[in-house]
N, C-alpha and C positions, 0 to 999 in steps of 0.2 A: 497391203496384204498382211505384215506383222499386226498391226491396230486391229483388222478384221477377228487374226485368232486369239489376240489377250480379249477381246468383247466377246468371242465364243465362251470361252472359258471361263468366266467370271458370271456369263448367264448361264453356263453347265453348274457350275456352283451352287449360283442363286437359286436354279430350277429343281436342282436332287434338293436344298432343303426344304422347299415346298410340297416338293413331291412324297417328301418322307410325312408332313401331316397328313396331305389325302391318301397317304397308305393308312395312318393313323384311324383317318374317318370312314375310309371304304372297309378295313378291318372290324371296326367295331361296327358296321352295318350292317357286316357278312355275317356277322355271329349271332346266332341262336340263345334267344336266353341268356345273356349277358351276366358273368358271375359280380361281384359287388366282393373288393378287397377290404377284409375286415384287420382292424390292429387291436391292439391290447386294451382294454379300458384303461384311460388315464384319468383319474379324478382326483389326485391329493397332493400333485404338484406342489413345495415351495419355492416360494417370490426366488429369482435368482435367473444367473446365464447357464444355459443348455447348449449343447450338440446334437445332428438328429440326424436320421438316416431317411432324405428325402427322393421317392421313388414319384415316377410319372407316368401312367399306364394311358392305354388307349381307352378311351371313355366308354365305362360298363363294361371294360374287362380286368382280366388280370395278368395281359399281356404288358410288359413294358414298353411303352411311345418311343417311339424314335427320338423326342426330345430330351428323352432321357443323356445320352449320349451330348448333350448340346450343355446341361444344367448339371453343376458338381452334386454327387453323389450325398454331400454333409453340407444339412443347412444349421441354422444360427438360431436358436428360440431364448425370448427372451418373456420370462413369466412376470406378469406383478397382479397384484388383488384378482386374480381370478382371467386374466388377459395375457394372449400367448400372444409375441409380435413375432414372424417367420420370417427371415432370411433368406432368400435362396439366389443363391450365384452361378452366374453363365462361365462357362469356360472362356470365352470368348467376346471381345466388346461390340465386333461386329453382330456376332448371334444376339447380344444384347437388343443391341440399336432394331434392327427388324421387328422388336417384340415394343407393339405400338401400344398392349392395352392386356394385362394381367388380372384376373377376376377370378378370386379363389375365395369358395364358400361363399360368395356374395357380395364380397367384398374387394374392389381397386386396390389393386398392391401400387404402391411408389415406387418409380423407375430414380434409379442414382447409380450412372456407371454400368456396370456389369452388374449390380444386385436389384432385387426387387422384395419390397417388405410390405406386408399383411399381417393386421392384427385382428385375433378372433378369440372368442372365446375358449377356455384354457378345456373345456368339458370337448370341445369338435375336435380338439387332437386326436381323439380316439376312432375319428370318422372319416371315411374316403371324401374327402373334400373335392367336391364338384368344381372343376374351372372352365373357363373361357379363355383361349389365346388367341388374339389377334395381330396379323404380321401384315408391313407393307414393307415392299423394296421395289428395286428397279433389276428387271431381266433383260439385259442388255442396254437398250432405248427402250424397253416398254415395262410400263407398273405393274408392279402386283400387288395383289391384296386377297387375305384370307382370312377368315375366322374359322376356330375349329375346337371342339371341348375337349380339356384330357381331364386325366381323374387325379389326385395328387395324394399321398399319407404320408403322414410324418413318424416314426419311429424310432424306437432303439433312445428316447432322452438320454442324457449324461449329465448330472450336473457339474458346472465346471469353475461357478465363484457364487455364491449364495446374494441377496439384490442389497448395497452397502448401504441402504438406510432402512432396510430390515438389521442387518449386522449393527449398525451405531445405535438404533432404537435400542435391542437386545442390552450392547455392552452399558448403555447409560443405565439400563434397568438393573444390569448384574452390580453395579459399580454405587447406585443408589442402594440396592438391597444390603451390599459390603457395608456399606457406610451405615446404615441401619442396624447392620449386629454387631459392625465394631464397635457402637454403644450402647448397646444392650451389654452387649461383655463385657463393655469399660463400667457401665454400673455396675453387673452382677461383682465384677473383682473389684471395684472401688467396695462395696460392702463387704465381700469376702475379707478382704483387706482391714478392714476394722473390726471386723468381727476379729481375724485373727489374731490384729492389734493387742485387743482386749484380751484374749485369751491368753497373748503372750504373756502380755505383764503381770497376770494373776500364776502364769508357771512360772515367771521370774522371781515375783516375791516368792514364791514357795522355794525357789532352787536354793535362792539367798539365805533364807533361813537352812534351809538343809545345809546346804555348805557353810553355815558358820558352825555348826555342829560337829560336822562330820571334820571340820579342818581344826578344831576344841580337840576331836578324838586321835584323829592322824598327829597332831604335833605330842599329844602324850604316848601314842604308840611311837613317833619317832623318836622321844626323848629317851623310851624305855627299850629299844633299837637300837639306840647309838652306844649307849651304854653297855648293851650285851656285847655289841662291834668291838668296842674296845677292849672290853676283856678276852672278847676272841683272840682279836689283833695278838694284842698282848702273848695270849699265851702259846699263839700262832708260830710268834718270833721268839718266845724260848725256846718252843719244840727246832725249828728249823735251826739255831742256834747247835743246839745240842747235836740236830743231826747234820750239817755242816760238820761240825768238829770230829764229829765220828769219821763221817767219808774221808776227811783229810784224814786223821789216822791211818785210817786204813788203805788208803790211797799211798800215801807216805810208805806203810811196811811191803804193799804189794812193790812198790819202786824198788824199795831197796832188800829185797826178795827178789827182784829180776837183776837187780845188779849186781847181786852177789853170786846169782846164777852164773851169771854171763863171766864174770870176774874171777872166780873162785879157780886157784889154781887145778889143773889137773889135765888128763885126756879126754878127749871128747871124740863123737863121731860127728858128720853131717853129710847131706847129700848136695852135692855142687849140681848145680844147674849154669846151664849152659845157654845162652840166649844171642839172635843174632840180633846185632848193635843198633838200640833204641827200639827193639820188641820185645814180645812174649813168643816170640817162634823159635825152637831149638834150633842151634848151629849144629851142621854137621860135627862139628868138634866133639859134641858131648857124647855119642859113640865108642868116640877114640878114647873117653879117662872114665877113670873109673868110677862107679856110682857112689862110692864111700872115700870123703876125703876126711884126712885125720888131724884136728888139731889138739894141741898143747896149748895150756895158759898157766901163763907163770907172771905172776905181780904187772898185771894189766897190758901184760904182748904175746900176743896169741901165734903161735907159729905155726902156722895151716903148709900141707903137705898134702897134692893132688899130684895119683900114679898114673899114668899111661897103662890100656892093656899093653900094647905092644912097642918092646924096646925100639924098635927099627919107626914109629911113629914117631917116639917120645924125642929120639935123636933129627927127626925132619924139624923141630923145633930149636931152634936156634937161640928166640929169646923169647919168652914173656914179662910183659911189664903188666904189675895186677895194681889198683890204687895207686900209680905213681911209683910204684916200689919195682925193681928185679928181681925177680924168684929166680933163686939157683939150680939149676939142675942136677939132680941127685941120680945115676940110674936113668929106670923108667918114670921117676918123680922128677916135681917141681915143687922148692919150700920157699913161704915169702914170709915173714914178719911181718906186724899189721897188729894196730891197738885195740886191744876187746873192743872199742864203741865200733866199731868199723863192719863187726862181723855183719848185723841186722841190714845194712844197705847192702845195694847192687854195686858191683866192683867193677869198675870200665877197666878194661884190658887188651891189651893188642898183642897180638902172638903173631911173630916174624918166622917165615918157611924158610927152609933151602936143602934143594934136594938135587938129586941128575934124574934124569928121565931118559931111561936110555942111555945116550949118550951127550942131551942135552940140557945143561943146566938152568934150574926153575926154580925162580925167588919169589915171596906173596908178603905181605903184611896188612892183614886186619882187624879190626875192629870187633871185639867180641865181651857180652856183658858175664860177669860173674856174679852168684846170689848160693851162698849157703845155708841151707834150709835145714829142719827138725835135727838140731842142738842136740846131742846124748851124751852124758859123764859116760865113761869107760871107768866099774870100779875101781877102786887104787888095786895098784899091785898086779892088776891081769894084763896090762899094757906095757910092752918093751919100750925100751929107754930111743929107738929109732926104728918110729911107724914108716920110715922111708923103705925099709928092708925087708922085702916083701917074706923073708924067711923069719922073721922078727914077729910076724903080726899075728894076733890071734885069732882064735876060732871064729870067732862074730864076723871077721873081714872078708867080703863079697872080692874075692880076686876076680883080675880083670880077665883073665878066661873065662869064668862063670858070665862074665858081663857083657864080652865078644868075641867071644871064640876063640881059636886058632888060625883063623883065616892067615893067610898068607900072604905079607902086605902087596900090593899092587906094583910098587917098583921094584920089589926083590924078584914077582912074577916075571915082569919086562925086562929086568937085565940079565936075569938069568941065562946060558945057552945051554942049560943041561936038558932043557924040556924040550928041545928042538928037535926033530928028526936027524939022522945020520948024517942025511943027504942033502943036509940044510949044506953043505961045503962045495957042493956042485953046482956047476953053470947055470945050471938049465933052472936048479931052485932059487939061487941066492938073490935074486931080483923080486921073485912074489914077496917072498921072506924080509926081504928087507922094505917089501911096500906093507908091510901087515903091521911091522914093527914101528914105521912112520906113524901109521895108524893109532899106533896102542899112545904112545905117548902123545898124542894132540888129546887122546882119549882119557889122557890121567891128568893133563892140563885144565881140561874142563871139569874132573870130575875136584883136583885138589880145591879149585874157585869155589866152587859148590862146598865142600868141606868146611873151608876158611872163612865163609858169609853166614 
């Protein structure tokens, strides 16, 4: 019973592909006036391999065959002198095998495999090519056989590698023709080449002669050059001689013009600058002295004298050491001795604090740079015998209230209880009062660090 329905089924097979040419042939019978599929004139084809888009229609129409579906879409064209060879391949080896006899345009195509090849004239590409296909198989246990015409055109060429003994012809002819004008050229430049030979060596002889002239002319301009050079030279290094000795002189009297400046006994003013340790940024300190410090020089020791505005500062000052030296405390002053050369530098300095805060005691020591700047004689005679005494000094001196006021120093503010209210003695106050007061001196802690940097 199984053997029965695999031999239905394989003669249902066999029998729709038969079945689809006699629809093929009853269709083109049916049809009235049959149209005739036209393609593009091809006529200028070169020799080479093509791709093509091969269609199979019902014969005298313009319907597509049912065998179309059976035969791949893209056949194979192979051009040479005027002769197309056609390709065309079956999806299928069985559908092949059935196909007993292929006659296209007139001509037997060769069965090999699944493909079938015809060769025609390259000019009938452009022509519905008439075919014949004849099939035999077996429908179950019984043969078939059929013949039946379909129509075929080839379309759509591509070229896809040009025919390689056209391409070798070609390159032997380009490669002959190279070799041809590489000596044409090699003669035309071997004569160039002589020619220009020639012409060299008649502009050589000429240069030759020019240049023994011209090098005749250049060694008596250089002779009469060197000559002039040297009495340039010469009189070059008098003049610079002369003015060498000049600028030392005068270099010399300026020196000792500035050293007599700086040396010459007398009073002087300057303005102290105040720097915090290893800058150009003012220390809070410089506030605190006053902008005009005053020295004396007497037989090469200068005894510089810097006042505090305010005594109750001057006294938070315990010690300064300026250039290695102690400056003594005078007053609201501080005097150091120190050798004229010393004035022009920057003078490293350390100034030691101690003070109470409140009621608690605060010690500081830092680092502070000293630089006294714009030097002025004070004329003889207008200057007291002790610029330390501030009742001493004359009109010209910028006192340190004109410099910073009257402010009232910050620890005389805090310890004081005279600014306190009444009631500051009562219960109920003496605990904010005394957290305000905590306050102030942590408050003058920070602010003395700040000061001292």
């Amino acid at each position: 019973m199984k053997k029965n329905k695999v031999l239905m089924l394989a003669g249902t097979i066999a029998v729709s592909g038969v079945v689809l040419l006699n629809g093929d042939v009853s269709v083109a019978a049916d049809t009235i006036g049959g149209t005739t599929v036209k393609t593009a004139a091809t006529s200028n084809y070169q020799n080479g391999t093509y791709t093509a888009t091969a269609t199979l229609y019902k014969s005298g129409t313009d319907v597509s065959s049912m065998m179309s579906s059976m035969v791949n879409s893209q056949a194979d064209v192979t051009i040479k002198n005027q002769t197309a060879t056609i390709t065309l391949t079956f999806g299928k080896l069985s559908n092949a095998n059935m196909v007993k006899s292929l006659v296209i345009d007139g001509v037997e195509a060769t069965h090999n495999g699944q493909t079938f090849t015809v060769a025609i004239p390259v000019v009938d590409l452009s022509k519905t090519l008439q075919s014949t296909i004849h099939i035999e198989t077996v429908i179950g246990s019984v043969p078939f056989s059929e013949t039946q015409p379909v129509d075929l055109t080839v379309k759509d060429l591509k070229l896809v590698a040009r025919d390689p003994d056209e391409v070798a012809a070609e390159q032997a002819a380009a490669e002959k023709a190279a070799a041809e004008k590489a000596a044409a050229d090699k003669a035309a430049a071997d004569k160039a080449a002589a020619d220009k030979a020639a012409a060299d060596k008649a502009a050589a002889d000429k240069a030759a002669a020019d240049k023994a002239a011209a090098d005749k002319a250049a060694a008596d301009k250089a002779a009469a050059d060197k000559a002039a050079a040297d009495k340039a030279t010469a009189d070059k290094a008098t003049a610079d001689k002369a003015a060498a000795e000049k600028a030392k002189q005068a270099a010399k009297a300026k020196a000792e013009q500035e050293a007599t400046k700086k040396s010459q006994n007398g009073t002087y003013t300057a303005t102290p600058k105040l720097y915090k340790s290893g800058t150009t940024d003012y220390s809070m300190m410089a506030s605190m002295v006053s902008p005009t410090a005053y020295i004396v020089i007497k037989d090469g020791q200068a005894t510089i004298t810097l006042t505090f505005g305010e005594l109750s500062n001057a006294n938070m000052v315990k010690s300064w050491v300026i250039d290695g030296v102690s400056a003594v405390k005078s007053g609201q002053s501080f005097v150091i001795v120190l050798p004229t050369s010393e004035l022009g530098k920057t003078l490293k300095s350390t100034i030691h604090v101690e003070t109470m805060i409140g009621t608690l005691p605060f010690t500081e020591t830092q680092p502070v740079d000293l630089k006294l700047k714009d030097l002025e004689r004070i004329p003889s005679g207008s200057m007291p015998d002790n610029p330390s005494n501030p009742r001493n000094l004359p009109n010209n001196y910028v006192s340190p209230n004109q410099a910073t006021g009257h402010d009232v120093p910050l620890t005389a503010q805090l310890s004081s209880t005279s600014k306190l209210p009444n009631t500051a003695t009562n219960e109920t106050t003496t605990a904010p009062l005394l957290a305000a007061l905590v306050s102030g001196v942590l408050a003058l802690g920070i602010w003395l660090k700040k000061v001292l940097r």
